[in-house]
N, C-alpha and C positions, 0 to 999 in steps of 0.2 A: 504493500500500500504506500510507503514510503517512499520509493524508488518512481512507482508511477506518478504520486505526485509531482517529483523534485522533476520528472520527462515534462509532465503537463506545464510544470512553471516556468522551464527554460523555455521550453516551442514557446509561451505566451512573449514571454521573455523577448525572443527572437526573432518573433514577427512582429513585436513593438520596436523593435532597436531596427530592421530590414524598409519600417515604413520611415521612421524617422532619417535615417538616410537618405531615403529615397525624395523625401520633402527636401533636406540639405542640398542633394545632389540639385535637382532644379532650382533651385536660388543662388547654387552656385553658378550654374548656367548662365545664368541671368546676370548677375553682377561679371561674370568673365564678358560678357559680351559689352557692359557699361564703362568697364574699368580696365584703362591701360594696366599690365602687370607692370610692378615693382622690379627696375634693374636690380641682380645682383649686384651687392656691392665689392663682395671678395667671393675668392675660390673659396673660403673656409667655409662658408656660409652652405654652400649648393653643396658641400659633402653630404655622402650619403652612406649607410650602414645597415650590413646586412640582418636579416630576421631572427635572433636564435631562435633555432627552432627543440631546446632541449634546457631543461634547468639551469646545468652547467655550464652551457652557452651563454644563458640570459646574465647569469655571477661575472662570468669573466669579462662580458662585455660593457658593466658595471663598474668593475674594476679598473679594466683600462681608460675606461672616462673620467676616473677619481685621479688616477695618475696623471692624468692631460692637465686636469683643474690643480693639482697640487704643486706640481710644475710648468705652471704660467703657460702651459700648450694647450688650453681648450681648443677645438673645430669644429663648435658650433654646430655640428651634424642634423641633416633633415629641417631645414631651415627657410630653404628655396621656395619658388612660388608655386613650383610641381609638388612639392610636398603639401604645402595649404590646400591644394584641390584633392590630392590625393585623402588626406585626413579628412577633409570638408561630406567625402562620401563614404567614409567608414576608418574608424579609429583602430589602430593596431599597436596598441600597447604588448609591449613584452614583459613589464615588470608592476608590483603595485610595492608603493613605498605608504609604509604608513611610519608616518614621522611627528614631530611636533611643528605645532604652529608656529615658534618661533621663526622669527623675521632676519634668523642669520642661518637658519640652514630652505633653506630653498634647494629642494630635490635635485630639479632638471639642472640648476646648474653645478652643483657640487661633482653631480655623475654626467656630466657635459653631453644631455641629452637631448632632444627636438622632439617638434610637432608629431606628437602620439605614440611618442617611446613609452611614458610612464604615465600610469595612474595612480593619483596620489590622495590619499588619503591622510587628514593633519589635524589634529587637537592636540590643545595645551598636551605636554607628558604622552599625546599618543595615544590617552587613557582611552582604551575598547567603551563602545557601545553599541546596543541594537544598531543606528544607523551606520556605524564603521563595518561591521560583522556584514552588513547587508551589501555595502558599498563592495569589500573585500569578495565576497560569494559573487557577486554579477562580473565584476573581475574575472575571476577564474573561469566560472562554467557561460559565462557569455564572449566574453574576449578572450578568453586565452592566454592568460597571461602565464608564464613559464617558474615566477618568483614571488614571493612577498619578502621585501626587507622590512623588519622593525626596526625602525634606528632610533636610537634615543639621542643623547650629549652633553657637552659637560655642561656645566653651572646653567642646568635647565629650572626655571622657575618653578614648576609646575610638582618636580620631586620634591622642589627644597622645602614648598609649602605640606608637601605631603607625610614629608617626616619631622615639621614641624610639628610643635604644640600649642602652637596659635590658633582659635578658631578663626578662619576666614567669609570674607565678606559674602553675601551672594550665593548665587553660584558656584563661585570659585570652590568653597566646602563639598558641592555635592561631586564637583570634579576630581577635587586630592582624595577624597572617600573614596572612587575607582578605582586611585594607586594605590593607595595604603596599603590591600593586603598583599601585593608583592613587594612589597619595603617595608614591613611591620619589625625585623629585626633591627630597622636603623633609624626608630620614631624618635626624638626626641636626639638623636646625633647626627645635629647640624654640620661637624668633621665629619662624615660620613656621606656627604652628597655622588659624590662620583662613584663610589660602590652603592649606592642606589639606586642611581639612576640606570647602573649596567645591570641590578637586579630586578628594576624595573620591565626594562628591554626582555630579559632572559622570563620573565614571568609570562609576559605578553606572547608571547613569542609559542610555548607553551600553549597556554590556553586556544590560541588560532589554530596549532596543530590537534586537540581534540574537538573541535567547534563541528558539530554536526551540524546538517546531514550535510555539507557540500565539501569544506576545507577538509577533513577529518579525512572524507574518501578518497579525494585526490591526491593527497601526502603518502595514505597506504598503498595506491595505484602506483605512486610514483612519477605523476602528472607533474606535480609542483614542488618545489620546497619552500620553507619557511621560516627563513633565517634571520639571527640575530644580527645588528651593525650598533656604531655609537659617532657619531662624528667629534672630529677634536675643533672646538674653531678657529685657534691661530694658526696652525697648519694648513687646514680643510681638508685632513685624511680621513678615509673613511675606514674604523678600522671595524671588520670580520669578527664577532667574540664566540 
């Protein structure tokens, strides 16, 4: 019963995502026929990179985009105006980054990626909810995506307030309540940010690999993986834990 539903939800799934393209594609039509395209401005820009089409592929090709950004050699990759049309009638994400919202790790450029390399998924600390779980599952069994990196980072606000003992304002309480139970060893040890936020990561991380019915299966399949990261931010290396 379980199985037939999770058939029933992607087809619904898939002929909603097949129509919504199909409305894009013709608007894109339209505007290409209004709208002079945009010269390239460099070679680096109009590079372009191939699909992994394997978990392993998707990591490595990950990797070597962190290397580019770490080392002042980004190439901007899938950038061009043939890319925008291309994306415009169906997105091809290889990777989903669920990261934090902070405003010094930005995904696409850390992992020196382009128009519909990565789908990203971002709240404060990362902290999993129904709408993240839901984001992440359409990922996978509707696009295809080969990975989920968890990335956390250092002196993220979000842990600090988490293994604090301050009550916070708002919102902000119902959020670090998310984290807490993968940081509960390090509540109240303020010295202790950076091994919780990597025990953060590693908790999350976790929980997405038994997340039924859809991550859970594809992990066991061998479809996906679903790995830990942490970015450092004066470097901008992205480091594997």
């Amino acid at each position: 019963m379980t199985n037939q539903f999770i058939q029933t939800a992607l087809a619904l799934s898939i002929v909603l995502f097949a129509s919504a393209c199909q409305t894009d594609r013709d608007k894109s039509k339209n505007n290409t026929a209004t709208t002079p395209p945009t010269e390239v401005k460099n070679e680096a820009s109009a590079m372009s990179l191939p699909y992994p089409n394997t978990p392993d592929e998707a990591i490595a090709r990950l990797k070597e985009g962190n290397a580019r950004f770490i080392n002042d050699q980004s190439a901007h990759p899938n950038r061009d105006d043939n890319r925008k049309i291309i994306q415009a009638q169906k997105q091809t994400p290889f990777a989903s980054i669920m990261g934090c919202s902070d405003s010094r790790v930005p995904a696409e450029i850390v992992f020196d990626q382009g128009l519909g390399d990565l789908f990203i998924v971002r709240t404060a600390g990362q902290a999993p909810a129904t709408a993240s779980f839901g984001s992440l599952e359409f990922s996978v069994a509707v696009l295809g995506v080969k990975v989920i990196v968890v990335m956390g980072h250092e002196k993220c606000g979000a842990v600090a307030g988490a293994i604090g003992t301050t009550k916070l304002p708002g919102h902000i309480e119902d959020l670090v309540n998310i984290i807490r139970p993968g940081v509960k060893e390090y509540i109240g040890k303020p010295e202790k940010l950076e091994e919780a936020a990597k025990a953060n990561v590693l908790a999350e991380v976790e929980a997405l690999k038994k997340l039924d019915p859809i991550l859970a299966q594809y992990v066991k399949e061998g479809k996906i993986k679903i790995i830990p990261a942490y970015y450092h931010l004066e470097t901008g290396q992205v480091e594997f834990l």
